[in-house]
C-alpha positions as CSV (number, residue, x, y, z in Angstrom):
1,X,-28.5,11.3,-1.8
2,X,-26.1,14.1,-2.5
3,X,-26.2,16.8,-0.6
4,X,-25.2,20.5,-1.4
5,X,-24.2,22.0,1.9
6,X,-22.5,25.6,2.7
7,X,-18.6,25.0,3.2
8,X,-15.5,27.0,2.3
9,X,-13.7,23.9,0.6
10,X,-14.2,22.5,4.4
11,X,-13.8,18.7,3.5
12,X,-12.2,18.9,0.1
13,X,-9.1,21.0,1.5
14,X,-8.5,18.2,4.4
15,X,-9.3,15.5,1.5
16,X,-6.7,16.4,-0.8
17,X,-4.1,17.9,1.7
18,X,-4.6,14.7,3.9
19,X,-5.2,16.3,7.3
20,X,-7.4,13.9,9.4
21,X,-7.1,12.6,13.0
22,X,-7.1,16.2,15.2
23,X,-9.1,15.0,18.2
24,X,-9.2,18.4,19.2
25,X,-11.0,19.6,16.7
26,X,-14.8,21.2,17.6
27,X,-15.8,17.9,15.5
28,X,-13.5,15.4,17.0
29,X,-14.2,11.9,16.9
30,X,-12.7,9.8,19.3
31,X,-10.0,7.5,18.7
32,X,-10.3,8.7,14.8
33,X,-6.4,8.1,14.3
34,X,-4.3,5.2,15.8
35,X,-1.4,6.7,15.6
36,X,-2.3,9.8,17.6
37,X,-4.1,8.3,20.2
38,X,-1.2,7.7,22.8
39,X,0.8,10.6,24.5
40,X,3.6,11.9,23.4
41,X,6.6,11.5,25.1
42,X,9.8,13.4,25.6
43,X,12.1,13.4,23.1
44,X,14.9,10.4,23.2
45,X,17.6,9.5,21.3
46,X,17.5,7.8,17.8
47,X,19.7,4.4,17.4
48,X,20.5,3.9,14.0
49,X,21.6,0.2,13.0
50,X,25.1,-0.4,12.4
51,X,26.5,-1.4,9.1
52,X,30.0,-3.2,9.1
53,X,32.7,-1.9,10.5
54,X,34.6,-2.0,7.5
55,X,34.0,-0.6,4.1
56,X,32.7,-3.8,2.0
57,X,35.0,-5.3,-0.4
58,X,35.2,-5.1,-4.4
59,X,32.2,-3.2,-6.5
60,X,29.1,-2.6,-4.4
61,X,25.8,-1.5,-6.1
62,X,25.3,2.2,-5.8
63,X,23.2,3.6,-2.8
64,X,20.2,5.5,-3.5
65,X,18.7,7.9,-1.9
66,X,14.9,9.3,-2.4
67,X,14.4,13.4,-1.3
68,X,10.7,14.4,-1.6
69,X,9.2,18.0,-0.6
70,X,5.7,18.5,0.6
71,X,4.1,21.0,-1.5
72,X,7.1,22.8,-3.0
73,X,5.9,24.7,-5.9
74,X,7.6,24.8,-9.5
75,X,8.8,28.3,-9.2
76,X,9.8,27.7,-5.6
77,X,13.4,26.6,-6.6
78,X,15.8,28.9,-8.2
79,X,16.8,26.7,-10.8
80,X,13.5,27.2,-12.9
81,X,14.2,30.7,-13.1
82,X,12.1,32.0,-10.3
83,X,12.6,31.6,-6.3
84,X,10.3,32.9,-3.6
85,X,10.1,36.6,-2.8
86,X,11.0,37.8,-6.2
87,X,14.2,35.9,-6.3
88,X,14.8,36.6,-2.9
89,X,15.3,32.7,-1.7
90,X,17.8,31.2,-3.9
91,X,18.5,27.2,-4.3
92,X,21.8,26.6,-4.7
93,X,21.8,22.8,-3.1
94,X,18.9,21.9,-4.8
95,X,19.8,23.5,-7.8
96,X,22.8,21.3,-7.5
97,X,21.5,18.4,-7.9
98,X,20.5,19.1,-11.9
99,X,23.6,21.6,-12.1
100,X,25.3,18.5,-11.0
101,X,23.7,15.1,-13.0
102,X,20.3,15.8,-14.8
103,X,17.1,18.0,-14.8
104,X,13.9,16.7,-16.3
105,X,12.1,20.1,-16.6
106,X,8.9,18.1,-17.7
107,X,8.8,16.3,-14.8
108,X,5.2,15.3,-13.1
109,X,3.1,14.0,-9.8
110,X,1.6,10.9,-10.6
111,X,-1.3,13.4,-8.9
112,X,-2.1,16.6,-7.8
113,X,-2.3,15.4,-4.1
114,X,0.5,14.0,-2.2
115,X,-1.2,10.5,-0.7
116,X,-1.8,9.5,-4.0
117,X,1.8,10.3,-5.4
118,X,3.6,8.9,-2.6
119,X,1.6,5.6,-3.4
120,X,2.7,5.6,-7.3
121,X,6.6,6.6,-5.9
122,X,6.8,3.4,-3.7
123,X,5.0,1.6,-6.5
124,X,6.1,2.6,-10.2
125,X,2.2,1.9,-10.8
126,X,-0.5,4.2,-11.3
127,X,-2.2,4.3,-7.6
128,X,-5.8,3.5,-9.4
129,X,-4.4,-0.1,-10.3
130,X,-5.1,-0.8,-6.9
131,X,-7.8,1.3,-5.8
132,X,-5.5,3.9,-3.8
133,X,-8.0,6.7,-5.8
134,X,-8.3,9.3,-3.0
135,X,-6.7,10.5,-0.2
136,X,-7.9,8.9,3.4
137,X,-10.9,10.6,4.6
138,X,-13.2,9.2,7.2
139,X,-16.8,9.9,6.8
140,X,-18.2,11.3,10.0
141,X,-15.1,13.3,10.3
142,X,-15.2,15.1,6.4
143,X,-19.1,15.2,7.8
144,X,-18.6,17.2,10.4
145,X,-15.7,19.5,8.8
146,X,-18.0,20.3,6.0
147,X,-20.0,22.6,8.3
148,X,-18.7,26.3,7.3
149,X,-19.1,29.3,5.7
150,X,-18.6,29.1,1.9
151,X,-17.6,32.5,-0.3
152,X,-17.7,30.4,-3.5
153,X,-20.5,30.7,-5.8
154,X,-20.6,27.1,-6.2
155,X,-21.6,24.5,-3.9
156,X,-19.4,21.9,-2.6
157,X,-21.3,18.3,-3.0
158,X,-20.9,16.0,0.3
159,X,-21.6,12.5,-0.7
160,X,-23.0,11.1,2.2
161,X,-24.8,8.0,0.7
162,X,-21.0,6.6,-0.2
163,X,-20.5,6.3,3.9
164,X,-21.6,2.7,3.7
165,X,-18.9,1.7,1.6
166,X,-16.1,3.3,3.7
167,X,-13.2,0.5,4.8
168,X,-11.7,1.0,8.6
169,X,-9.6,4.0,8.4
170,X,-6.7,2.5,9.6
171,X,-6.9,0.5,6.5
172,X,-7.1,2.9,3.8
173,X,-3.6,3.0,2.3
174,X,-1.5,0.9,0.0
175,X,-2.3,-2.6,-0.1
176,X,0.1,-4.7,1.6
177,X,0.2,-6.9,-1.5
178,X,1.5,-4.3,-4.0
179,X,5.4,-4.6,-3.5
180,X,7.3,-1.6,-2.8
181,X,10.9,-0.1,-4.2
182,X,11.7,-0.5,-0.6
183,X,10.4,-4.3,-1.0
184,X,12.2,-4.5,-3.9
185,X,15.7,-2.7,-2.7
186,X,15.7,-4.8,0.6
187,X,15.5,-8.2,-1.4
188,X,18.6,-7.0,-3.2
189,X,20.6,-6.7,0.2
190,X,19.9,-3.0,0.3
191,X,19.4,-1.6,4.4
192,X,16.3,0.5,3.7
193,X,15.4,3.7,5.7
194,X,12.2,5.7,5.8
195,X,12.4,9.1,7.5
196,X,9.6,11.9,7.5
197,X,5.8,11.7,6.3
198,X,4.7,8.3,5.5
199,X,0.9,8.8,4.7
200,X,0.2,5.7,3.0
201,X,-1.4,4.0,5.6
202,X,-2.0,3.9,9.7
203,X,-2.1,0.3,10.2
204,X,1.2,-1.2,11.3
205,X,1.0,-4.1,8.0
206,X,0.9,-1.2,6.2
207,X,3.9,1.1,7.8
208,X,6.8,1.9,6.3
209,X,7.9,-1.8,7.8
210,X,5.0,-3.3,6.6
211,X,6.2,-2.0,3.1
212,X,10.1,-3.2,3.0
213,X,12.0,-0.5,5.4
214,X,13.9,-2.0,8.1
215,X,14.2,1.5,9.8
216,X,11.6,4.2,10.1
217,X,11.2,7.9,11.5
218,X,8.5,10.1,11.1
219,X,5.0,10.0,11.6
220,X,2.6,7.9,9.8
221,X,-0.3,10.7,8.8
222,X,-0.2,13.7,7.1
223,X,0.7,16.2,8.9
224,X,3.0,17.3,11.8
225,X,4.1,20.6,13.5
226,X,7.4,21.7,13.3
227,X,8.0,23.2,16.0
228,X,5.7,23.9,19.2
229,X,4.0,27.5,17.9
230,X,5.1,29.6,21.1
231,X,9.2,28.1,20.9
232,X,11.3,31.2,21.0
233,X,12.8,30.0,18.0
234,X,10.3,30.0,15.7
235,X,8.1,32.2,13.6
236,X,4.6,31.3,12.2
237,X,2.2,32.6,9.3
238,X,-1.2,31.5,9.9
239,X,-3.8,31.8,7.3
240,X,-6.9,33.2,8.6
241,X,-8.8,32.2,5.1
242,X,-8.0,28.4,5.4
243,X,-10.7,26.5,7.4
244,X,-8.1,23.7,7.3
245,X,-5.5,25.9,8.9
246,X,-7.5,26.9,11.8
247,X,-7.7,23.9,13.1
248,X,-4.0,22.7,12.6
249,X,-2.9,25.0,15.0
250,X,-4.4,24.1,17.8
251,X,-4.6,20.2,16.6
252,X,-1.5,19.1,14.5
253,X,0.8,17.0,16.8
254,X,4.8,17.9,16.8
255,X,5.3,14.2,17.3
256,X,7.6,11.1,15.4
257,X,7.9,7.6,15.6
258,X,10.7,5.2,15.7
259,X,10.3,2.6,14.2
260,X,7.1,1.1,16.3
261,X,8.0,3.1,19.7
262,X,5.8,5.1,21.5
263,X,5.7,8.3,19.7
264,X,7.8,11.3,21.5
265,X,8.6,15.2,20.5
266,X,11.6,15.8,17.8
267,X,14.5,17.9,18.9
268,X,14.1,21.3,17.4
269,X,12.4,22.3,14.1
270,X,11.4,19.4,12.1
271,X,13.0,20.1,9.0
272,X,16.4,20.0,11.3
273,X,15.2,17.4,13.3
274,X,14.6,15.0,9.6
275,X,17.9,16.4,8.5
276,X,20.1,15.7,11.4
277,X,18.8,12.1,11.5
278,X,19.5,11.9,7.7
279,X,23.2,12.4,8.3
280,X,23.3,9.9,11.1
281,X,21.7,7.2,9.0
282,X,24.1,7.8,6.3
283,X,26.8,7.5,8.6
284,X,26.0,4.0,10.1
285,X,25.0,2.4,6.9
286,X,28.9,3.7,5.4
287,X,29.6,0.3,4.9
288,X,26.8,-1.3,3.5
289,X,24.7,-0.3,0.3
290,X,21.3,1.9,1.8
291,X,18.0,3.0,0.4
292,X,16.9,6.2,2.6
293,X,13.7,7.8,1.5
294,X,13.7,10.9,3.1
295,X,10.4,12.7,2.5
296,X,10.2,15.9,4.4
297,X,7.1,17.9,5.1
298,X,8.2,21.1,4.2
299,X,6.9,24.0,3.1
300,X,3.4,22.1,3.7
301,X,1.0,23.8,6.0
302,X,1.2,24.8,9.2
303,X,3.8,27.4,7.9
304,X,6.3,27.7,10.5
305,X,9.7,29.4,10.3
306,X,13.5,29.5,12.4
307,X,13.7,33.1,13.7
308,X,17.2,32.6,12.1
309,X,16.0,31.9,8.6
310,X,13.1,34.5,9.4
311,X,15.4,37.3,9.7
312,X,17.6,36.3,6.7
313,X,14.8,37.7,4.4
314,X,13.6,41.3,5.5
315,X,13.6,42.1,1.6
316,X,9.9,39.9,1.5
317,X,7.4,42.1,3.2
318,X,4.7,40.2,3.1
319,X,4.8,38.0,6.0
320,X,3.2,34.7,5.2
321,X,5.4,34.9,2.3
322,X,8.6,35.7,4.4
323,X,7.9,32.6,6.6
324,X,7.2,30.4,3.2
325,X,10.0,31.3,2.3
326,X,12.4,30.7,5.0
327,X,11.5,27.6,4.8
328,X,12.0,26.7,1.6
329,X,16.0,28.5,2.9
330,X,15.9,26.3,5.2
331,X,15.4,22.4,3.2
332,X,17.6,23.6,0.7
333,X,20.6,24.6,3.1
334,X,19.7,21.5,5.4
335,X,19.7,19.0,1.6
336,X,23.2,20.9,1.3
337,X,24.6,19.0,4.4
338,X,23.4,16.1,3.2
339,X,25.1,16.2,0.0
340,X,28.1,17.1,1.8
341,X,27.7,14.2,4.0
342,X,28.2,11.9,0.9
343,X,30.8,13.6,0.0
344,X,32.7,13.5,3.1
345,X,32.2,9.8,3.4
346,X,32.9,9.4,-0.1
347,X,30.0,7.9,-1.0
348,X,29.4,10.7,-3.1
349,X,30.5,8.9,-6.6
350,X,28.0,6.0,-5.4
351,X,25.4,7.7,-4.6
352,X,22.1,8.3,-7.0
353,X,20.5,11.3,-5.4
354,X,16.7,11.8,-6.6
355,X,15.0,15.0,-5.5
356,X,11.3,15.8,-6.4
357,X,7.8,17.1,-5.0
358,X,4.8,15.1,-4.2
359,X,3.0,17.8,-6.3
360,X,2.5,21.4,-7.0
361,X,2.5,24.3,-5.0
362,X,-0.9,24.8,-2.4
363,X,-3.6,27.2,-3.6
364,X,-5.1,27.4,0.3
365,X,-1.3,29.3,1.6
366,X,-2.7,32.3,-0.5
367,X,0.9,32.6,-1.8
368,X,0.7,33.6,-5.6
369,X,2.8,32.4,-8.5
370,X,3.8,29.6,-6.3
371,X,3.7,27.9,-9.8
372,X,4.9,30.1,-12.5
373,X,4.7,30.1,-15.2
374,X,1.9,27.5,-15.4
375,X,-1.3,28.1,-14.5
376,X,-2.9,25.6,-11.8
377,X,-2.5,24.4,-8.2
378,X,-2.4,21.2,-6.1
379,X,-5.5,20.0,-6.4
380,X,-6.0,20.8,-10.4
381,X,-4.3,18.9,-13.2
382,X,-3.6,21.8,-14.6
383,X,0.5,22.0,-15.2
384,X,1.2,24.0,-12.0
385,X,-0.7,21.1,-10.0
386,X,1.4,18.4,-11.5
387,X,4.5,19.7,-13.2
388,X,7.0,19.3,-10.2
389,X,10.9,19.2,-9.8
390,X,12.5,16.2,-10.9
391,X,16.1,16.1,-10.6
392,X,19.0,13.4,-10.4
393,X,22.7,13.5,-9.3
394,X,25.1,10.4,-10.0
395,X,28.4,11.9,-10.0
396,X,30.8,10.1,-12.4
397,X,27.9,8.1,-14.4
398,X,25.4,11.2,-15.2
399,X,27.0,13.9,-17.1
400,X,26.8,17.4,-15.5
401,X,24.4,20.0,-16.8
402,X,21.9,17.2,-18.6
403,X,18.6,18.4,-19.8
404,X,16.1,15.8,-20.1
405,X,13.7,16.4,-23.2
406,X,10.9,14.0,-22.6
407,X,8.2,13.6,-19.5
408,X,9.2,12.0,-16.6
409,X,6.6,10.7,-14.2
410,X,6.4,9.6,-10.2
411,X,5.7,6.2,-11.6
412,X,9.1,5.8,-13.1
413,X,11.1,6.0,-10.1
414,X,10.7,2.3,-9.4
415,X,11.9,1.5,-13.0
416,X,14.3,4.0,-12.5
417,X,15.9,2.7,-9.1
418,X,16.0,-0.4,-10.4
419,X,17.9,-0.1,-13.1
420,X,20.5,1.4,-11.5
421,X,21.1,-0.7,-8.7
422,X,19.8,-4.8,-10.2
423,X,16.9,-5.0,-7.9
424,X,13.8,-7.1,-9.4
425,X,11.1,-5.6,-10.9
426,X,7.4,-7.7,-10.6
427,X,6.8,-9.0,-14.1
428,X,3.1,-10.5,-11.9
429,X,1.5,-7.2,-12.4
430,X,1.6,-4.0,-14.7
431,X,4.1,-1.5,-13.9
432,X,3.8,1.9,-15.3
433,X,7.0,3.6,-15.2
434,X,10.3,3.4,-17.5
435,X,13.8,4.1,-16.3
436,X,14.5,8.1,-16.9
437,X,17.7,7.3,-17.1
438,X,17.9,4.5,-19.6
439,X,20.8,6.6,-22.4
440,X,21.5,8.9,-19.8
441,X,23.1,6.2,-18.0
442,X,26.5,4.6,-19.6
443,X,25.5,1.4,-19.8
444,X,21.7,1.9,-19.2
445,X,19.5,1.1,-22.3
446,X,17.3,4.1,-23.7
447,X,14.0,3.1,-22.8
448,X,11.7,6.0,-24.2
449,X,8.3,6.4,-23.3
450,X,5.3,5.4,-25.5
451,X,2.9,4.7,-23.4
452,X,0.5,8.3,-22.6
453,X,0.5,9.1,-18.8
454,X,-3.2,9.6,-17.0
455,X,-4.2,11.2,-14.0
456,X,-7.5,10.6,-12.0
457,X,-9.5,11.8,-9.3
458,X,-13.4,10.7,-9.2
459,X,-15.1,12.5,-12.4
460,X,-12.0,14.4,-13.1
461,X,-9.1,13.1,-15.0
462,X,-6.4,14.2,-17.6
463,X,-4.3,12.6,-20.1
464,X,-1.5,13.4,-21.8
465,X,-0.1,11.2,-25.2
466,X,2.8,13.6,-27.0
467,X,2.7,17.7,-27.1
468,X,-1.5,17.0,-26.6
469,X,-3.4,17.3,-23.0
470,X,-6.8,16.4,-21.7
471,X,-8.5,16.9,-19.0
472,X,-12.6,16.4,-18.4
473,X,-14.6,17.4,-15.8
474,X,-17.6,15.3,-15.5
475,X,-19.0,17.2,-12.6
476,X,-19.1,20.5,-14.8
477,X,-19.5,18.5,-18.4
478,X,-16.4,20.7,-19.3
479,X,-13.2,19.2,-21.2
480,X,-10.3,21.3,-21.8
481,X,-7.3,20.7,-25.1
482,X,-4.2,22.2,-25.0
483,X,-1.0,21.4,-27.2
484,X,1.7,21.7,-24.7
485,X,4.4,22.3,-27.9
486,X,3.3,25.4,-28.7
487,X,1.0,26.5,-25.2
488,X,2.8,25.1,-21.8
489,X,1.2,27.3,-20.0
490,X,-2.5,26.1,-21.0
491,X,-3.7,29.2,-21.8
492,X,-5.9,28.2,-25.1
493,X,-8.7,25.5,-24.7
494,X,-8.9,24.0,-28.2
495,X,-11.2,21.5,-27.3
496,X,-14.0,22.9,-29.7
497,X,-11.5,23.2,-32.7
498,X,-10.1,20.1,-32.2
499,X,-12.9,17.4,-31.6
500,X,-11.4,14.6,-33.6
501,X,-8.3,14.4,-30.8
502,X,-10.6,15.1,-27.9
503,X,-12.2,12.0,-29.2
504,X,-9.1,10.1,-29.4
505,X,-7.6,11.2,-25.9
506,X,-11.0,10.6,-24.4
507,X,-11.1,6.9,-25.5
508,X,-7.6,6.4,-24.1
509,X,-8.4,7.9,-20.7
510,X,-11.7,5.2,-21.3
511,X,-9.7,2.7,-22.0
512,X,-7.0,2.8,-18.9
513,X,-10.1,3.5,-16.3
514,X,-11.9,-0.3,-17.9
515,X,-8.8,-1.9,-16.5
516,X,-9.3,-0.4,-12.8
517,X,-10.4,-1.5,-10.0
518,X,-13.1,0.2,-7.9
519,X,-11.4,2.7,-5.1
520,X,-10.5,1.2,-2.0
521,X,-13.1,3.7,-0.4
522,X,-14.6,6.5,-2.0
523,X,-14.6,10.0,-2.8
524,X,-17.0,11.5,0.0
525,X,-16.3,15.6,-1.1
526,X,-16.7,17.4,-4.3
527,X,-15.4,20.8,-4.2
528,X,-14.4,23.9,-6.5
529,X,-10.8,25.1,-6.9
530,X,-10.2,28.0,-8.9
531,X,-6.9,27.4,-11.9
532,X,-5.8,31.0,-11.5
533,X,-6.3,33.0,-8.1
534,X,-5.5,31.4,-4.5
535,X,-7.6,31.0,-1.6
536,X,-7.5,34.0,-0.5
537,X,-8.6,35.7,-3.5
538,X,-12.5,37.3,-3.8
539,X,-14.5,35.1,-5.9
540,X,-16.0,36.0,-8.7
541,X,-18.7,33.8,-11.4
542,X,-15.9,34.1,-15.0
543,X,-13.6,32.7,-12.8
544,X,-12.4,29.5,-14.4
545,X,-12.3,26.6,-12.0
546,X,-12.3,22.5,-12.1
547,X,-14.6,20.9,-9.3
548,X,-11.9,18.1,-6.9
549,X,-13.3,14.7,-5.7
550,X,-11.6,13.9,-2.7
């Protein structure tokens, strides 16, 4: 039976920000998370595999490589006219990228969490194809988390009777039968490299080597330390209002894997740490045409800071957003060196750089405007939970300064990388995406989009066909309309003017879900999230909100 229970967003903030696993936690549960169920041992040396010697012969397809931030709000980068602090953290590297090739400024998450997304980046396919619904949570453990106090008015909704029909956890991530752009890249001859947050699954058939990298460093779950909280070099911004980040202080691991080594500590702050290895993986695979997908976990949660970066911005005074903000300074100097790694190798003219966010920025760091101008947050699919940066560099094939008028989706990076560099794509299943840069691309045949693009989680979902977006509630029997032309920013529900479209968007978002399969395992956690105020913020009853199954 369902159970209302007393929790400040408890389980749905670990659901949808994928924290599980911290056997230290007051609730743990032993042996929850293989990966984090060894010690960790001292840091070692990383030994990248060598490409040949010498530079290979004659034309050689481009090499491609994937950057994803964790969390990183629209407004967060400098090029959509905001930046942290005001304006105070400026993104020149990242800004680069579009400044450089092409900016799709309707650019979305294939959700508003980042398991999901990740799932429909390797993919190009809609992560409810094949069941991958929900981010990983087991039941005792969202059980147990679920115990709190709760300032919202409304309850949060623990689905206990869906325990029995929970897989191992270990399991729960992307089948090892969907293939993979890594799949896809390696069968081309491509050397593929994973580095950073993996999150798509524990078990070893369904690591980043179960899923087509030949390399891989970074850990498997969701979350990570970057640095250990008393290192003399860092500076933290904890957040006494998120139950979540309580216990990630005490509990998050600052921990990577190589390949299928014992896991050890990172030298130095993680972003670095990524960042560093980055450069050296470039350098050995020179030679040789390379995949790296190098998905960072910053600014995610457990907000931690270099003292260096720290002190660069004493024109922020509020602290939490200081720190934030640092590291945002941070990935977008460190992104910087590895643009000018390409270019010292000069690789730079064969390189398609991708950058992007697994979704929008978090409502739980109490940061506002994280997402301006849109109103939302992870968590919602409201604009600021999905609209994210989507930006390519191809210097030499993608004109500088291009401005990409149509939406771009996570899904269509498969379609996208594929295009570019020859590799397969399955014709044995339905792929979603379409390749972004089909007329942007000499040589690259416009491929526009037709199809609408859909977003689900449990009894909330959204649709978009054209200027017109939809999103239903079922858990609140609430649907809102807006026409993105004229109202980006979702500020006038025209659901009850417009009935006939609701209607017609409403059967389309019917229509996708009758070809899905049932979810992998389900939804345990219901939970409110407000559209407009963070965490942080007092509660009040006219405060508009969407309820999140996780």
């Amino acid at each position: 039976m369902k159970k209302r229970y007393p929790a400040l967003l408890g389980a749905a903030i670990l659901a949808v920000a994928g924290f599980v696993g911290f056997q230290n936690y007051k609730y743990a549960i032993p042996g929850l998370l293989a990966e984090w169920r060894n010690p960790i041992a001292a840091n070692h040396p990383v030994m990248w595999a060598q490409g040949p010697a010498t530079a290979a012969k004659g034309q050689r397809p481009p090499n491609v490589i994937l950057i994803v931030a964790d969390d990183l709000g629209y407004n967060d980068i400098s090029l959509n006219g905001g930046g942290i602090g005001g304006g105070a953290v400026q993104t020149p590297n990242i800004d680069s990228i579009a400044r450089q090739g092409v900016n799709f400024p309707v650019g979305y998450a294939a959700n508003a969490t980042c398991s999901p997304s990740r799932a429909a980046l390797m993919t190009g396919r809609y992560p409810t194809r094949f069941g991958f619904e929900f981010t990983a949570v087991p039941g005792a453990f969202a059980w147990a988390v679920s115990h709190g106090d709760n300032a919202s008015p409304h309850p949060v909704i623990y689905h206990g009777e869906l325990n029995k029909n929970l897989i191992d956890y270990a399991e729960m991530g992307v089948p090892r039968s969907e293939i993979t752009v890594a799949d896809a890249l390696r069968a081309r001859g491509y050397h593929t490299v994973h580095l950073g947050k993996w999150h798509l699954g524990e078990a070893d058939a369904l690591s980043p080597h179960g899923h087509g990298f030949d390399e891989s460093l970074g850990f498997r779950a969701g979350a990570s330390k970057f640095l250990h909280q008393r290192d003399p070099n860092v500076v933290n911004a904890k957040l006494p209002w998120d139950p979540i980040d309580k216990f990630l202080w005490p509990n998050a691991p600052y921990a990577v894997q190589f390949n299928n080594s014992q896991r050890f500590e990172p030298k130095g702050h993680m972003t670095d740490y990524l960042t560093d290895n980055a450069l050296a993986a470039i350098e050995a695979n020179r030679n040789r045409p390379f995949f790296l997908y190098l998905a960072y976990n910053a600014p995610h949660t457990p907000l931690q800071a270099t003292k260096a970066d720290y002190d660069a911005l004493p024109m922020i005074k509020d602290h939490t957003t200081r720190v934030y903000g640092a590291m945002v300074r941070q990935l977008d100097r460190r992104i910087g060196d590895v643009l000018a790694k390409l270019k010292a190798l000069g690789l730079d003219d064969n390189t398609l750089v991708i950058f992007t966010s697994d979704n929008g920025g978090a409502w739980y760091t109490g940061i506002p405007d994280l997402n301006k101008p849109f109103r939302g947050w992870k968590a919602t699919f409201f604009e600021g939970g999905l609209r994210v940066p989507m930006l390519m560099r191809w210097p030499g094939k993608i004109a500088p300064g291009t401005v990409a008028t149509t939406p771009a989706q996570h899904i269509d990076m498969f379609a996208t990388i594929a295009a570019v560099t020859g590799a397969k794509i399955p014709t044995d299943r339905v792929m979603d995406g379409v390749d972004v840069l089909g007329g942007v691309v000499p040589g690259l045949a416009p491929s526009p989009r037709s199809a609408p693009l859909f977003w689900r989680s449990g009894n909330y979902q959204a649709v978009r066909d054209g200027d017109w977006k939809l999103q239903i509630s079922g858990r609140l029997h609430k649907t809102w309309l807006y026409d993105l032309r004229t109202d980006p920013t979702e500020k006038h529900n025209l659901s009850a003017q417009q009935p006939a479209v609701v209607a017609r968007l409403t059967a389309l978002v019917d229509r996708q879900n009758a070809g899905n399969p049932r979810p992998l395992w389900p939804g345990l956690v219901e939970a409110p999230v407000r559209i407009d105020v963070p965490l942080n913020a007092p509660w009040r009853k006219d405060q508009d909100y969407i309820y999140w199954t996780n």
